[in-house]
N, CA, C and O atoms as a GROMACS GRO file, in nm:
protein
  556
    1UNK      N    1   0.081  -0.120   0.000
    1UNK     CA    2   0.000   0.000   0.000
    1UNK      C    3   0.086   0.126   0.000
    1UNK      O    4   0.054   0.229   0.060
    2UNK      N    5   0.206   0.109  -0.079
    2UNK     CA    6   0.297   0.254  -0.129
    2UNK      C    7   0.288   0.301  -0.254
    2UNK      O    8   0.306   0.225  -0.349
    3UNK      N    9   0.266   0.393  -0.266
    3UNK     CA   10   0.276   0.505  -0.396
    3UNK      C   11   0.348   0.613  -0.403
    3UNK      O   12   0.304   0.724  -0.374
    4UNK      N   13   0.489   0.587  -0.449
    4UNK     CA   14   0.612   0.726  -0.427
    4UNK      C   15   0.570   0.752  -0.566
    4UNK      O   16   0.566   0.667  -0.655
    5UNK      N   17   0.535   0.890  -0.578
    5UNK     CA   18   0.561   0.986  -0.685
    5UNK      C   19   0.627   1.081  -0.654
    5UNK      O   20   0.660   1.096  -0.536
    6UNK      N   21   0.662   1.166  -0.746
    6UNK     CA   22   0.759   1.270  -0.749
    6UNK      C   23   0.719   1.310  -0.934
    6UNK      O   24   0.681   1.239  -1.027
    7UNK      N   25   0.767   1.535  -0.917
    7UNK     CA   26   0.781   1.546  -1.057
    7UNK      C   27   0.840   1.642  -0.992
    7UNK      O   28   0.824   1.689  -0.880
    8UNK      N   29   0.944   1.674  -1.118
    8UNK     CA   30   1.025   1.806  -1.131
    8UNK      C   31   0.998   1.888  -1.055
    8UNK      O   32   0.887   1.940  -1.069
    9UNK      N   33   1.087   1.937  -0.942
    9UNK     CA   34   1.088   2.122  -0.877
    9UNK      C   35   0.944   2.080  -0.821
    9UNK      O   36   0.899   2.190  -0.787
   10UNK      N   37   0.837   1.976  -0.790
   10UNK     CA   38   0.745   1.946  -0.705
   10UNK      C   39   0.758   1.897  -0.569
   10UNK      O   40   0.699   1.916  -0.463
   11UNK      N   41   0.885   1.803  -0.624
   11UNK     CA   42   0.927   1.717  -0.438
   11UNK      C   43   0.833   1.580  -0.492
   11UNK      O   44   0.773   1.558  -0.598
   12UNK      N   45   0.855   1.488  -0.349
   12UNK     CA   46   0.859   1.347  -0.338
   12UNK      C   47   0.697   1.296  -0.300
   12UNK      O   48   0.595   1.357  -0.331
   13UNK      N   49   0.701   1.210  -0.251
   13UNK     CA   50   0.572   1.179  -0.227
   13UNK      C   51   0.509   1.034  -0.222
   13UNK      O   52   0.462   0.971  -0.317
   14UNK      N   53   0.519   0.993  -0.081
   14UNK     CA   54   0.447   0.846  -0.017
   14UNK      C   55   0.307   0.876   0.026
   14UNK      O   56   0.280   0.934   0.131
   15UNK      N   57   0.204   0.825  -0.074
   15UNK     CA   58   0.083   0.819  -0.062
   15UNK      C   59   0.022   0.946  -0.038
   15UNK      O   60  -0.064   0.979   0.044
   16UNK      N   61   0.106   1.036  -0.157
   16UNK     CA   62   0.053   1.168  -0.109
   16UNK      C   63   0.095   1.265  -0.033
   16UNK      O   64   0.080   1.385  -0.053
   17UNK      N   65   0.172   1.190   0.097
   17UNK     CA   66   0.246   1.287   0.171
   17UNK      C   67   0.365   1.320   0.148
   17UNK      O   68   0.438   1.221   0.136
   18UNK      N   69   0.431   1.448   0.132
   18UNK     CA   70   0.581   1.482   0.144
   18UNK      C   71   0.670   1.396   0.203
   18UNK      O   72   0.649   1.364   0.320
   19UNK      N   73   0.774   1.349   0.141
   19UNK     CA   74   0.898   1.262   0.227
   19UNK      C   75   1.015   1.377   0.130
   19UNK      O   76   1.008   1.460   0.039
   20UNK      N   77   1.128   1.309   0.231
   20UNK     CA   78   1.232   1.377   0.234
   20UNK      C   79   1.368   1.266   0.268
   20UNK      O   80   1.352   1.167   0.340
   21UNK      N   81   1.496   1.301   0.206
   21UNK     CA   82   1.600   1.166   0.265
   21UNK      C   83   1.646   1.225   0.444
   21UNK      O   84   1.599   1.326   0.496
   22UNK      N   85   1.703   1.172   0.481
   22UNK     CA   86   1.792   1.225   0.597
   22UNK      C   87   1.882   1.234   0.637
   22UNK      O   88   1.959   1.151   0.589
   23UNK      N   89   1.926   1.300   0.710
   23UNK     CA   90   2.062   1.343   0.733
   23UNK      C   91   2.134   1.194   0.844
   23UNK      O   92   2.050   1.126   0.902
   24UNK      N   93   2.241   1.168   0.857
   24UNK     CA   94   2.230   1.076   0.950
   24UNK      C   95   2.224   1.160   1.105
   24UNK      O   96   2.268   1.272   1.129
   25UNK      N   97   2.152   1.061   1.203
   25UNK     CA   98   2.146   1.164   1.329
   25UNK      C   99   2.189   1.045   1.432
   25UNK      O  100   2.141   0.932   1.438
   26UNK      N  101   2.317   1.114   1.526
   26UNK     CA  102   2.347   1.005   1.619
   26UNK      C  103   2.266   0.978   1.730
   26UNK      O  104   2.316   0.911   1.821
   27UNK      N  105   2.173   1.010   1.739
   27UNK     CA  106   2.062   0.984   1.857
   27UNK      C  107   1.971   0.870   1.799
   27UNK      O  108   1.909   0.794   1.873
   28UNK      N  109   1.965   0.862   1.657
   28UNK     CA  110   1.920   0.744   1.584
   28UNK      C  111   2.037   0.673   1.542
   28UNK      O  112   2.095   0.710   1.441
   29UNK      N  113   2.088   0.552   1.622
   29UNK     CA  114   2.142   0.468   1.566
   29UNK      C  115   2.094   0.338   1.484
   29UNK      O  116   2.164   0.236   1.484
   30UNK      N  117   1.965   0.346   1.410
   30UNK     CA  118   1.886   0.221   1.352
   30UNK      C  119   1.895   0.256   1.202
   30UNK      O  120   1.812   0.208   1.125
   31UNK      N  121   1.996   0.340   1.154
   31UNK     CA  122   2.002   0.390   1.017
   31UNK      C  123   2.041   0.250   0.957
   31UNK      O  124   2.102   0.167   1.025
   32UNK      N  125   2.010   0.230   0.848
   32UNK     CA  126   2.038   0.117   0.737
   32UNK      C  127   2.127   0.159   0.618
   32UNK      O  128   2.166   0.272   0.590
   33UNK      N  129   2.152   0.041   0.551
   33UNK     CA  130   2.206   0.045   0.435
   33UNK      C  131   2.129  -0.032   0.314
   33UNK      O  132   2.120  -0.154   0.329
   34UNK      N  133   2.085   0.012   0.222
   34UNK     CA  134   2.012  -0.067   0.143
   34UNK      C  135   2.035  -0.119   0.018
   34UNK      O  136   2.038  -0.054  -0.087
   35UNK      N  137   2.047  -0.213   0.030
   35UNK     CA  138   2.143  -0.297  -0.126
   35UNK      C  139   2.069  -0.398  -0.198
   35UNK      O  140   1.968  -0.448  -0.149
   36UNK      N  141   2.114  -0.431  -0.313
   36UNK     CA  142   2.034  -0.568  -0.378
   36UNK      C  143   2.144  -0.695  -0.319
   36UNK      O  144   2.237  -0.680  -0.240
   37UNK      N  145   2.096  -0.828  -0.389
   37UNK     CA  146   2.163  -0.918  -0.316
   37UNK      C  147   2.300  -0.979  -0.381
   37UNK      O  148   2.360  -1.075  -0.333
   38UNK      N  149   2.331  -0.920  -0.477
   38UNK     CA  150   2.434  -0.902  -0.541
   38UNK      C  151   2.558  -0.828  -0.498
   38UNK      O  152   2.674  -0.851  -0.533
   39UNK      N  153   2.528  -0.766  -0.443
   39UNK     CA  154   2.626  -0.657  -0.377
   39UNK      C  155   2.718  -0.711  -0.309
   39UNK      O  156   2.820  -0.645  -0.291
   40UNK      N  157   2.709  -0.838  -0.254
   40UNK     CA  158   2.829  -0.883  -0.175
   40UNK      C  159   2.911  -0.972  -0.242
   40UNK      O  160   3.024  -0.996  -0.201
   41UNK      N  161   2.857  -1.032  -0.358
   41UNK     CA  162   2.899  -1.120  -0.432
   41UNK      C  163   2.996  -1.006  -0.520
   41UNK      O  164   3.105  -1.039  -0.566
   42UNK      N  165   2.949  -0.889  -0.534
   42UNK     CA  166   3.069  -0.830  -0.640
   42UNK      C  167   3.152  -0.705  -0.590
   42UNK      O  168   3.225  -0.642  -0.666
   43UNK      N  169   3.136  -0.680  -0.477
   43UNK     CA  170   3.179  -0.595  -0.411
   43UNK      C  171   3.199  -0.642  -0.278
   43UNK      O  172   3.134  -0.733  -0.226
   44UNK      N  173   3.317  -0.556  -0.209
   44UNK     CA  174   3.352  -0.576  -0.045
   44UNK      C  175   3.306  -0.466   0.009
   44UNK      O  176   3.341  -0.351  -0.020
   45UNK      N  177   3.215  -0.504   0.100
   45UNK     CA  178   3.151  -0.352   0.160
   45UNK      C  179   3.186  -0.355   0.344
   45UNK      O  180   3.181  -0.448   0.425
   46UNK      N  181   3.210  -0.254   0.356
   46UNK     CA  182   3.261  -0.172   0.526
   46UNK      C  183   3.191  -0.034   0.518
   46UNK      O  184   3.230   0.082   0.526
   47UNK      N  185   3.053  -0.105   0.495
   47UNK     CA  186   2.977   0.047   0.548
   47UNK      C  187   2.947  -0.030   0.639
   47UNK      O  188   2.930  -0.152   0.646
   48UNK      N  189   2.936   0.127   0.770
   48UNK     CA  190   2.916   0.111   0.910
   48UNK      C  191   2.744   0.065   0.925
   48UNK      O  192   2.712   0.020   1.035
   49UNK      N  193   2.655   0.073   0.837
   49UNK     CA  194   2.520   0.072   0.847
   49UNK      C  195   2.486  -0.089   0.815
   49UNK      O  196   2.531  -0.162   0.727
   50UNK      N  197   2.353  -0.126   0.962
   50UNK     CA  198   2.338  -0.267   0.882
   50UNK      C  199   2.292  -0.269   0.753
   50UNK      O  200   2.222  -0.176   0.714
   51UNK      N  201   2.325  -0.375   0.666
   51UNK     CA  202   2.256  -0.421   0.539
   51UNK      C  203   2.114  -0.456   0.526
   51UNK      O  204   2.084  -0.528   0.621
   52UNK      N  205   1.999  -0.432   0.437
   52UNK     CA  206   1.893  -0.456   0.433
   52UNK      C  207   1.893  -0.507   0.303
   52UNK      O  208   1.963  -0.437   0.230
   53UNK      N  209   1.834  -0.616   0.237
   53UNK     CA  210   1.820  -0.604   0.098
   53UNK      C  211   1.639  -0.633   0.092
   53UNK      O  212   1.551  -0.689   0.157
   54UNK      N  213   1.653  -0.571  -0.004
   54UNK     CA  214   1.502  -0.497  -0.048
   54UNK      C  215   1.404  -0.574  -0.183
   54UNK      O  216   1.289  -0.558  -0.222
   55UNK      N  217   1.497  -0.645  -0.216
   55UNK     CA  218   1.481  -0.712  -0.339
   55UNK      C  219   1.413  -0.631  -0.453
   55UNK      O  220   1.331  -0.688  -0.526
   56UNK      N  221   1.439  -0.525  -0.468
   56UNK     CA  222   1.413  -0.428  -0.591
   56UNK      C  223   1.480  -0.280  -0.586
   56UNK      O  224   1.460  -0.199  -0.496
   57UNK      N  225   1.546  -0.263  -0.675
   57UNK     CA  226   1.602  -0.159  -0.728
   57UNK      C  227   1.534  -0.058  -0.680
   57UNK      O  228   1.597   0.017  -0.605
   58UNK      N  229   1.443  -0.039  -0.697
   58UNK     CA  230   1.324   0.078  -0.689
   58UNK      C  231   1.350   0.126  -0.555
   58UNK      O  232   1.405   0.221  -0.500
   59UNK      N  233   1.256  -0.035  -0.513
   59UNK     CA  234   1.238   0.016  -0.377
   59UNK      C  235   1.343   0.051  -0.270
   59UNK      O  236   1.325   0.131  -0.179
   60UNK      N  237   1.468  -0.030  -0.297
   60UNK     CA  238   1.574   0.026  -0.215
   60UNK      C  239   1.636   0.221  -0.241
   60UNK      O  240   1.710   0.282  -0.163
   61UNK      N  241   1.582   0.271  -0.357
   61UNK     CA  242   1.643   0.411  -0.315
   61UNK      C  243   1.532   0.458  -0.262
   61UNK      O  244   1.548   0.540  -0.171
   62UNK      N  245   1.384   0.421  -0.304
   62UNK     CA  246   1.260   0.495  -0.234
   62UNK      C  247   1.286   0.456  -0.066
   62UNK      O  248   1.221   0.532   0.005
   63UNK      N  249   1.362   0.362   0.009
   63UNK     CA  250   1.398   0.370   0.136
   63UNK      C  251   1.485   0.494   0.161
   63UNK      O  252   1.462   0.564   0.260
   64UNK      N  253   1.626   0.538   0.041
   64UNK     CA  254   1.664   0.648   0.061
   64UNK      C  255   1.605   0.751   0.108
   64UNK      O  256   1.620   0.812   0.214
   65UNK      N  257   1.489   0.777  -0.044
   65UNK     CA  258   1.437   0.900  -0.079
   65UNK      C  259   1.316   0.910   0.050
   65UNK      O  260   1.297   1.031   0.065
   66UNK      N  261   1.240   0.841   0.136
   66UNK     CA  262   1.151   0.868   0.263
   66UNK      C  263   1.250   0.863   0.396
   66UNK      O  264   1.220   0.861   0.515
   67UNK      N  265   1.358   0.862   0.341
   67UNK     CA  266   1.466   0.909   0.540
   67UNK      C  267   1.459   0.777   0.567
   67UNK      O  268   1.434   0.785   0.687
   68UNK      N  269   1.464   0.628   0.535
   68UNK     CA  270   1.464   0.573   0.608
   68UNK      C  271   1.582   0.471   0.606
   68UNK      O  272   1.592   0.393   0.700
   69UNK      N  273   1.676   0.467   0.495
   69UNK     CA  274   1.766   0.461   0.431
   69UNK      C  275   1.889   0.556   0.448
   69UNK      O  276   1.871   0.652   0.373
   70UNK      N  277   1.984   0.566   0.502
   70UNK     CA  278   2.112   0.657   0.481
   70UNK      C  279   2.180   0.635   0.338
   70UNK      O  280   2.251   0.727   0.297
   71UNK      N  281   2.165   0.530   0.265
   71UNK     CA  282   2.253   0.473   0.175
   71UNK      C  283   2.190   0.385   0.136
   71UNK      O  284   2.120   0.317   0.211
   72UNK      N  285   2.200   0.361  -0.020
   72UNK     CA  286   2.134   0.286  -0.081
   72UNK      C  287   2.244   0.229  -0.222
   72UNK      O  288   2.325   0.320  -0.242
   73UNK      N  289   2.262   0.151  -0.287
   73UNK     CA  290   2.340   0.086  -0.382
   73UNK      C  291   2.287  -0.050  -0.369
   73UNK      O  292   2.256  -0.137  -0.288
   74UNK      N  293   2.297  -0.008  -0.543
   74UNK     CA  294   2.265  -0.166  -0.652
   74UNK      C  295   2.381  -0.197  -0.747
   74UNK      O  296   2.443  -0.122  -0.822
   75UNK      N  297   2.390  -0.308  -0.727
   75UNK     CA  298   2.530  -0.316  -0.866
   75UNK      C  299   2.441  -0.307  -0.970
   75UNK      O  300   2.443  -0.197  -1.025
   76UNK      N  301   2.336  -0.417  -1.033
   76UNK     CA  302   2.321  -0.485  -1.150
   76UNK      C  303   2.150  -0.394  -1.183
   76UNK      O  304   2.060  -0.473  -1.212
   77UNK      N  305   2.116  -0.266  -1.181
   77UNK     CA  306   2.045  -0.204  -1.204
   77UNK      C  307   2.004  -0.196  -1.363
   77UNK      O  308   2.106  -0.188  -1.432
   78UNK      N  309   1.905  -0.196  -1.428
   78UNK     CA  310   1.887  -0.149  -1.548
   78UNK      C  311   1.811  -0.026  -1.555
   78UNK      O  312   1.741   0.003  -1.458
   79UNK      N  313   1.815   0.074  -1.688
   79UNK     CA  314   1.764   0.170  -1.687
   79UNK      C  315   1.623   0.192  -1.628
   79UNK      O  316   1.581   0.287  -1.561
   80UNK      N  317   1.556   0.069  -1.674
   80UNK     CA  318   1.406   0.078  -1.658
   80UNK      C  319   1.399   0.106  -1.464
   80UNK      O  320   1.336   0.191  -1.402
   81UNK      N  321   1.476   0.016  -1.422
   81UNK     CA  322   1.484   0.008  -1.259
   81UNK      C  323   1.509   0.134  -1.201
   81UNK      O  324   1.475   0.166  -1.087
   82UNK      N  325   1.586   0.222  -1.304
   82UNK     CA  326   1.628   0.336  -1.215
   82UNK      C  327   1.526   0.517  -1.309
   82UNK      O  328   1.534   0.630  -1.260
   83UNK      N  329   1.469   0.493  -1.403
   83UNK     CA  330   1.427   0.599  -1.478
   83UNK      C  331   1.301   0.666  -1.401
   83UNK      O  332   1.268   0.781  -1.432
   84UNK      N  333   1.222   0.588  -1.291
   84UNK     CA  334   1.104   0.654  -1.205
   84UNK      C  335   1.193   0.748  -1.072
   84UNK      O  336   1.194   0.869  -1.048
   85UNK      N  337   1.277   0.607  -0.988
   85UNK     CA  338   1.318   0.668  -0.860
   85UNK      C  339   1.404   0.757  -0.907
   85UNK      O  340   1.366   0.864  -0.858
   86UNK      N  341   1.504   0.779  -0.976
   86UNK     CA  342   1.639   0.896  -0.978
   86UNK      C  343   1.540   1.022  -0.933
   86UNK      O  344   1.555   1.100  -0.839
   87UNK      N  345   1.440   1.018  -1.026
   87UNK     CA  346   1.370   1.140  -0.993
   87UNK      C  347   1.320   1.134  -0.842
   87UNK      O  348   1.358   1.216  -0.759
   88UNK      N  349   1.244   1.046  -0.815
   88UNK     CA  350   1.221   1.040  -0.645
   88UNK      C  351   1.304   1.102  -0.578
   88UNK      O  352   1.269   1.210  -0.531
   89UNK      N  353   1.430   1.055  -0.558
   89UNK     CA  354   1.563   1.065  -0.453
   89UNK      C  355   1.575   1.183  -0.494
   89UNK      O  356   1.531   1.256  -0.405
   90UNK      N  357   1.617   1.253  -0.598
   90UNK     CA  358   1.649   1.402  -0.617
   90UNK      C  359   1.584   1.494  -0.567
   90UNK      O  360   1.628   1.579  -0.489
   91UNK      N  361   1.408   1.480  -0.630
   91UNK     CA  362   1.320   1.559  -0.542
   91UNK      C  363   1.307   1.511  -0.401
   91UNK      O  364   1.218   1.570  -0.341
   92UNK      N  365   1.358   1.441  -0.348
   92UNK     CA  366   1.285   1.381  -0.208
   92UNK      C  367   1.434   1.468  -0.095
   92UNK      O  368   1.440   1.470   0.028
   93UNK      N  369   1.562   1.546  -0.230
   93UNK     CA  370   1.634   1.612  -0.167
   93UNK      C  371   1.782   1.501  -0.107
   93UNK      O  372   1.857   1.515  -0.011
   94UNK      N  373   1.776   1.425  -0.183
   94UNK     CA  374   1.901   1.336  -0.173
   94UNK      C  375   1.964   1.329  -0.289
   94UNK      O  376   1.912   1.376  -0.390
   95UNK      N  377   2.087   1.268  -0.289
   95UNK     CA  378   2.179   1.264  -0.449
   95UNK      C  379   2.196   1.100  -0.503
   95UNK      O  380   2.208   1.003  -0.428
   96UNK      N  381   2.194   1.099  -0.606
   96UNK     CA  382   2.198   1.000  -0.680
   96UNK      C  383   2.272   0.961  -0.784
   96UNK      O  384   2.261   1.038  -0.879
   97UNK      N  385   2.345   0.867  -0.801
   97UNK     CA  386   2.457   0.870  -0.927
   97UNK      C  387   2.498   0.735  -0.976
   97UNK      O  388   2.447   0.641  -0.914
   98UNK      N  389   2.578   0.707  -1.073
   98UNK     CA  390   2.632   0.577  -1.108
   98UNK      C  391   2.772   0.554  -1.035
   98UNK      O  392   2.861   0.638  -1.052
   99UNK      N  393   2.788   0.476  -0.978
   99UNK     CA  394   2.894   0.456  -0.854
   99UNK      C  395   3.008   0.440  -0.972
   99UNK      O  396   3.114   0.483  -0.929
  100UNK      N  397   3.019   0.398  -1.088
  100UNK     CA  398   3.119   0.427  -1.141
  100UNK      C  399   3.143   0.560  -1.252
  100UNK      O  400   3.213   0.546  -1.352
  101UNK      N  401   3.073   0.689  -1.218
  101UNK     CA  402   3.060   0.796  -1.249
  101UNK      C  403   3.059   0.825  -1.403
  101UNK      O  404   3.105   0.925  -1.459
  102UNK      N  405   2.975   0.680  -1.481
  102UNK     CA  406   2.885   0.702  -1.631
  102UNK      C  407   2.808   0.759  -1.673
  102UNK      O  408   2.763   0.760  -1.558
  103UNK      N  409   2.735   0.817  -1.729
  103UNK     CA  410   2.637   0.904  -1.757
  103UNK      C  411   2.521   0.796  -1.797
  103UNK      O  412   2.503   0.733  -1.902
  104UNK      N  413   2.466   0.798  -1.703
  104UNK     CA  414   2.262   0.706  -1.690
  104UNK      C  415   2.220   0.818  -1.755
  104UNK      O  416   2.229   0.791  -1.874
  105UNK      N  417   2.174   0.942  -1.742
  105UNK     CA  418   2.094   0.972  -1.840
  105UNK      C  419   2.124   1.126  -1.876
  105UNK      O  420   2.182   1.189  -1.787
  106UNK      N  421   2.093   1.194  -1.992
  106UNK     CA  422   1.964   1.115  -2.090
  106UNK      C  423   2.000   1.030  -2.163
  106UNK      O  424   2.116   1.024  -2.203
  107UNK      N  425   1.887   0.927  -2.204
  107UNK     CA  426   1.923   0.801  -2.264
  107UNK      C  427   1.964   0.831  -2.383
  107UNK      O  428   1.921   0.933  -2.436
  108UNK      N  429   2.076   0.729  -2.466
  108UNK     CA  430   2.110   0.712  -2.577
  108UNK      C  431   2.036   0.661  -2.680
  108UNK      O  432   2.078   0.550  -2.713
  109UNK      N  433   1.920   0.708  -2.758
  109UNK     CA  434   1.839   0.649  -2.862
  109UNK      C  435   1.904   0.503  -2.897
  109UNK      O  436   1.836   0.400  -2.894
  110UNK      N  437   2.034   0.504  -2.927
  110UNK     CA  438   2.106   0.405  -3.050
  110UNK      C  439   2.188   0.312  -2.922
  110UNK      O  440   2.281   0.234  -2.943
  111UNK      N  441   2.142   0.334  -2.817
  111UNK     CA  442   2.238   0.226  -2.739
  111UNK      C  443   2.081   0.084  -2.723
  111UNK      O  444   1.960   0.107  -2.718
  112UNK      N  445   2.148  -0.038  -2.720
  112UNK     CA  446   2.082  -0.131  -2.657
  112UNK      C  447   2.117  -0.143  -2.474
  112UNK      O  448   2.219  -0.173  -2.413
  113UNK      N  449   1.954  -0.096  -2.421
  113UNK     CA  450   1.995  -0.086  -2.260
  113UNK      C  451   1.951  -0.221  -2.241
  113UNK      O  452   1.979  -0.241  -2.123
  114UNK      N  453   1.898  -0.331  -2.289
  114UNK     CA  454   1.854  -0.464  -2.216
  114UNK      C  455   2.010  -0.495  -2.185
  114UNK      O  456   2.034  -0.533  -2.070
  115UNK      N  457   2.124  -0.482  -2.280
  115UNK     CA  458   2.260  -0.587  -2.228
  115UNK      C  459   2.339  -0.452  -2.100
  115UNK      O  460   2.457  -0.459  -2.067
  116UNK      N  461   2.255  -0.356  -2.054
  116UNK     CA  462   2.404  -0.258  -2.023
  116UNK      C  463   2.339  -0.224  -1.812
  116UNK      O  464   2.251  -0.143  -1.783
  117UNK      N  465   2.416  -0.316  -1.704
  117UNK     CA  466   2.364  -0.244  -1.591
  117UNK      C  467   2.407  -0.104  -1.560
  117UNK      O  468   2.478  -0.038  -1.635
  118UNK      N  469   2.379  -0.079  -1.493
  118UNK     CA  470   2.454   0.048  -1.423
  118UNK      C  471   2.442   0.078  -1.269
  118UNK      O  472   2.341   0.124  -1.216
  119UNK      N  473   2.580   0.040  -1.192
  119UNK     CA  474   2.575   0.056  -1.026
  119UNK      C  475   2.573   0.172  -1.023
  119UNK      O  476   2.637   0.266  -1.068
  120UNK      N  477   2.441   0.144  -0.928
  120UNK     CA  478   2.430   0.306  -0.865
  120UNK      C  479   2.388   0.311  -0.702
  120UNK      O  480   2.316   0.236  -0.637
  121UNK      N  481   2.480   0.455  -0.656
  121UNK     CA  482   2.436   0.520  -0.541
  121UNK      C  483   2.309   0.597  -0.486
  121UNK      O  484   2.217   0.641  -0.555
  122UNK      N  485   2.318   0.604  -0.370
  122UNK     CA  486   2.196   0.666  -0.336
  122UNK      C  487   2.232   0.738  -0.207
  122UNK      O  488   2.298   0.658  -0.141
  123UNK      N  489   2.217   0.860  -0.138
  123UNK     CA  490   2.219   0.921  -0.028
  123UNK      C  491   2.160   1.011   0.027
  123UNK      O  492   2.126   1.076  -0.071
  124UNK      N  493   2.119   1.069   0.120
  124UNK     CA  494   2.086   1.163   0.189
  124UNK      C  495   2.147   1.272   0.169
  124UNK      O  496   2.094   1.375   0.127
  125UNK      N  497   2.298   1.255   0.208
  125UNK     CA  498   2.381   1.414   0.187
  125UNK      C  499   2.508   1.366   0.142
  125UNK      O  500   2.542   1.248   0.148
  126UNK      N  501   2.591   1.475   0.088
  126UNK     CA  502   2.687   1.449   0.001
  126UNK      C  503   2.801   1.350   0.077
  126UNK      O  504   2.877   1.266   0.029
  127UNK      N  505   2.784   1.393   0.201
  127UNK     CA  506   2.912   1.365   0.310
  127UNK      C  507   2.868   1.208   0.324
  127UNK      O  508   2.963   1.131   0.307
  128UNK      N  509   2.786   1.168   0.341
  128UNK     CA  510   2.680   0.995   0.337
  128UNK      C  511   2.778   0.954   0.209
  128UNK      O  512   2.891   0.905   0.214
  129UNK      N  513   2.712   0.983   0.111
  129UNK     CA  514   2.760   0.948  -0.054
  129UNK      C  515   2.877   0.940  -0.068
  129UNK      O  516   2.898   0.844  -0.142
  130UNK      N  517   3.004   1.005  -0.028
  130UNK     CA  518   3.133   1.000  -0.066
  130UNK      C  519   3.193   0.895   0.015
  130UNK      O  520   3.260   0.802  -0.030
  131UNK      N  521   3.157   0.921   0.180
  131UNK     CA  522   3.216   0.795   0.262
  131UNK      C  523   3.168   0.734   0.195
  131UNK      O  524   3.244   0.730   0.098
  132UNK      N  525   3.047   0.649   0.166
  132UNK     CA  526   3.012   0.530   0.147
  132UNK      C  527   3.073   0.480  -0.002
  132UNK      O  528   3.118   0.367  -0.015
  133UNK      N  529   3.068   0.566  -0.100
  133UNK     CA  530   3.141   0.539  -0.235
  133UNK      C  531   3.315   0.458  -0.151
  133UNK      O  532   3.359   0.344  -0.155
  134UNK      N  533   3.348   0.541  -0.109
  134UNK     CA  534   3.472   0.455  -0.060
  134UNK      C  535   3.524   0.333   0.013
  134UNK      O  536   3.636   0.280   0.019
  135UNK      N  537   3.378   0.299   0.078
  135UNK     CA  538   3.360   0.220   0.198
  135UNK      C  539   3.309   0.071   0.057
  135UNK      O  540   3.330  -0.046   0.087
  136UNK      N  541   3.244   0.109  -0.089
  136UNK     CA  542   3.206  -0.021  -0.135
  136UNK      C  543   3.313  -0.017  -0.263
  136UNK      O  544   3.326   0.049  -0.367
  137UNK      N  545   3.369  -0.104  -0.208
  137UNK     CA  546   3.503  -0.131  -0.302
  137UNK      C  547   3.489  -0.288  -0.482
  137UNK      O  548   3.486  -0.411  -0.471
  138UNK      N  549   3.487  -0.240  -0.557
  138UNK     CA  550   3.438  -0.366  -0.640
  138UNK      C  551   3.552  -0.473  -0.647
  138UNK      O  552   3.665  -0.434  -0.678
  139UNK      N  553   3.529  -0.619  -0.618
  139UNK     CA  554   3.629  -0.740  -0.545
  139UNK      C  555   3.687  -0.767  -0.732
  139UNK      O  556   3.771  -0.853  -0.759
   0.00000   0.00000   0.00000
């Protein structure tokens, strides 16, 4: 019973209501990390946050993009997986990117996206995003 929308310069939106990402706060130590289940198989990760896997692309940055998420990364993402939420997380006031700093969009008319993933990040604030880019190392 979730419905995240989001449009341009509008902001985010779970069932209607405003969400937002968050900052991490040390009085909340129950912050997560949210990954697909791939992530350990192709990467070594030492982020300080427990692991959650979410079993969908989507839904692991929409954990970003409502604060409930500090961090979010997928290795094996396809465009389709990521072309609704990027916009979520942005308007919802968090940053979003390809962990190996490719250009996801705008799409390439003449490329075939069924053969091409793209790992991507997800954060609250820039300072989240950079530790953690460093903290997931590809094995």
């Amino acid at each position: 019973n979730e419905l995240y929308s989001a449009r341009r310069g509008s902001g985010a939106f779970l069932n209607h209501t405003p969400i937002s990402t968050r900052a991490p706060n040390p009085a909340q130590p129950m912050s997560f990390f949210a990954c697909c289940s791939r992530t350990f198989r192709r990467y070594t990760i030492s982020v300080p946050y427990k692991p959650r896997i979410m079993g969908s692309s989507a839904y692991t940055f929409c954990m970003v993009a409502r604060g409930s998420a500090l961090l979010g990364f997928d290795a094996t993402p396809k465009i389709w997986d990521l072309s609704a939420v990027w916009l979520l997380v942005e308007e919802a006031g968090g940053l979003i990117r390809s962990f190996d700093g490719s250009q996801v969009f705008p799409i390439n008319k003449g490329l075939d996206y069924s053969m091409i993933s793209f790992p991507v990040i997800a954060s609250a604030t820039p300072e989240v995003l950079e530790k953690g880019q460093g903290m997931i190392q590809r094995k």
